[in-house]
C-alpha positions in Angstrom: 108.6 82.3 94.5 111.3 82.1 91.8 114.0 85.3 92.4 117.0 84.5 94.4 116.6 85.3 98.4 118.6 88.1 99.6 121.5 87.4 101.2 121.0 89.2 104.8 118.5 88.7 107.4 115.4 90.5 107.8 113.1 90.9 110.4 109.6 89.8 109.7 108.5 93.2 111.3 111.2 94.8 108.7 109.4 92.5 106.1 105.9 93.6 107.1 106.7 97.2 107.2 108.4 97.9 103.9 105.6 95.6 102.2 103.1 97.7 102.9 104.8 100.8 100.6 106.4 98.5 98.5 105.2 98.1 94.5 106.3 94.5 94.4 104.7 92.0 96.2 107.7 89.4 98.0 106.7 86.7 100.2 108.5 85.6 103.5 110.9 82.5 104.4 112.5 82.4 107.5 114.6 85.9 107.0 114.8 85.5 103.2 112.0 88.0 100.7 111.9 86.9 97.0 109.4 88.9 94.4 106.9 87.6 93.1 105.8 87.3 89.3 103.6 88.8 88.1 100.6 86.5 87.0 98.7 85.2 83.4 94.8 86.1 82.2 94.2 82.6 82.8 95.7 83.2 86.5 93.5 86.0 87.1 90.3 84.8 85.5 90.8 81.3 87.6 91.3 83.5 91.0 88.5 85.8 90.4 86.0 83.0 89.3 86.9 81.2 92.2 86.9 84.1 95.0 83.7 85.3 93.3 82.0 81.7 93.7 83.4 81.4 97.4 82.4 85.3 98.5 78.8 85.1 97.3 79.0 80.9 98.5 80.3 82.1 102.3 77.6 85.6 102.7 76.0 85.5 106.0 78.1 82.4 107.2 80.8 83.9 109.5 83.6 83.1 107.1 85.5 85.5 104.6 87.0 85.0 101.5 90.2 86.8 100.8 92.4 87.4 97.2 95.9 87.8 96.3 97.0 90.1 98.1 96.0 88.8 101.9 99.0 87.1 103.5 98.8 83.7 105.0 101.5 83.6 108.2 102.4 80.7 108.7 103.9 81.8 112.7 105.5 78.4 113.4 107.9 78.6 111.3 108.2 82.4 110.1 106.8 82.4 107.0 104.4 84.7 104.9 102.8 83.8 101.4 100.3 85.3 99.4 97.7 82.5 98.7 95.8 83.3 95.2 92.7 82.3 97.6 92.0 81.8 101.5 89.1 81.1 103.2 89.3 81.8 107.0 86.3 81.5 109.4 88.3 81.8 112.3 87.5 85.2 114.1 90.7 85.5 115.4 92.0 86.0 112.4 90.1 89.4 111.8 92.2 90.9 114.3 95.5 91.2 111.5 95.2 93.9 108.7 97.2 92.4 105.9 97.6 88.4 106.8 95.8 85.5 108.5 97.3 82.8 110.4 93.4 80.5 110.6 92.6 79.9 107.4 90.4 76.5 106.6 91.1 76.8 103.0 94.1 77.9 100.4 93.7 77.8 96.9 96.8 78.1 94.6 96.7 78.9 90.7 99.7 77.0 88.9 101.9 78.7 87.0 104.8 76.6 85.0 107.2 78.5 87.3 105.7 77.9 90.6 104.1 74.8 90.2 107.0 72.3 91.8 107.1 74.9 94.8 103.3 75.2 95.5 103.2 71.5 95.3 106.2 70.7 97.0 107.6 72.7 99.8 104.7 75.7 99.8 102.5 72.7 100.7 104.8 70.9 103.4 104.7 74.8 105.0 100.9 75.2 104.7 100.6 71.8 106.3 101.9 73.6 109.7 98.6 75.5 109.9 96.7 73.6 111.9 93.8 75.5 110.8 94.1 74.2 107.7 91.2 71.6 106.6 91.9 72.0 102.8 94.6 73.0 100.0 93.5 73.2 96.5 95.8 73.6 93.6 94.0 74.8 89.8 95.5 74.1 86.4 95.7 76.8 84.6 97.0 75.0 81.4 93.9 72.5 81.4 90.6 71.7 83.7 92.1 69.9 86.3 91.7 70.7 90.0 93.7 68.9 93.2 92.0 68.9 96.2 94.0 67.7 99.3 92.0 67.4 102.6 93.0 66.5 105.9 91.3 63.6 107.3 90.1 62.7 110.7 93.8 61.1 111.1 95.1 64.6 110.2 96.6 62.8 107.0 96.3 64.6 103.8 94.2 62.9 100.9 94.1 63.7 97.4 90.7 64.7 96.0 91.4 64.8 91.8 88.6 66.7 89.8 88.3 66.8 85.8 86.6 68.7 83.0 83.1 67.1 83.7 83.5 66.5 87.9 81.7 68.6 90.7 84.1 69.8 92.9 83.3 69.7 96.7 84.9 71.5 99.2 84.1 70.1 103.0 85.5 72.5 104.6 83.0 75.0 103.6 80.4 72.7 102.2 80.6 74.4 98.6 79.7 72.5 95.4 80.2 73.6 91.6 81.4 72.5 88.6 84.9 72.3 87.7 84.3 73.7 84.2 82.7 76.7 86.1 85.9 77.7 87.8 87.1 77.8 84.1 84.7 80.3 82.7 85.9 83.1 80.3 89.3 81.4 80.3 91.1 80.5 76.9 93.7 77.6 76.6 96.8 78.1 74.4 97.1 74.8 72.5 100.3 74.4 70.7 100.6 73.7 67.0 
């Protein structure tokens, strides 16, 4: 979320009606739509390696992985984002057409120009859902992966993961390595 808002209300049923013809993508703040940027290789790979992993993880369980363009509504407080990743296992959720509001997990790809956001206020909304058990946030500049997880205090701990770690995610009970999230993806070292 980089463009400026537009200056004059809109409706989220406005919002939700004019994104489903639209050929940009915008996410949702409180009235406000910005467009979203479109996204690197690396991006793509990182989501696709990841939703791959997660679908073929989750088969049979009950829970659903979902991609980029799946909304997460955040209803409390009038939001909608597009997650690169959710995980919802909630079977209310499979009642909406184009967005959840109970996922367990959201998964973010960093991009230089949305990274302060996702980590700052993107999270501080996510952390709202009170479905949420876990928000991951993926390098795509290096193999480094943030895991945050809500304890049984409903505090949010940091999980870091490097280049030779096993990632663990509880809320699904899924295990891989970190270098496999990276697979196929290049890094642009400078001179």
């Amino acid at each position: 979320m980089v463009a400026t808002p537009n200056s004059s209300y809109i409706s989220p049923e406005d919002y939700l009606k004019a994104e489903e013809t639209s050929p940009i993508k915008h996410e949702y703040r409180q009235g406000q739509i910005y467009a979203m940027a479109g996204a690197s290789n690396a991006h793509v790979i990182i989501s696709l390696n990841i939703a791959s992993m997660l679908r073929n993880h989750l088969r049979g369980s009950g829970c659903q992985t979902y991609i980029s363009d799946t909304k997460a509504h955040i209803e409390s407080i009038n939001i909608y984002y597009y997650p690169d990743v959710m995980v919802s296992c909630d079977q209310r959720d499979r009642a909406f057409n184009n967005f959840l509001r109970y996922p367990s997990l959201i998964v973010e790809v960093l991009s230089p120009t949305t990274e302060a956001f996702d980590r700052g206020d993107k999270f501080a909304d996510y952390r709202q859902m009170e479905s949420l058990q876990e928000y991951i946030l993926v390098s795509q500049t290096r193999l480094n992966v943030e895991c945050f997880r809500r304890n049984s205090e409903r505090q949010w701990v940091l999980y870091p993961y490097g280049q030779q770690d096993i990632i663990h995610l509880a809320s699904i009970d899924f295990r891989c390595a970190v270098a496999d999230l990276y697979e196929d993806v290049t890094f642009e070292f400078p001179n």
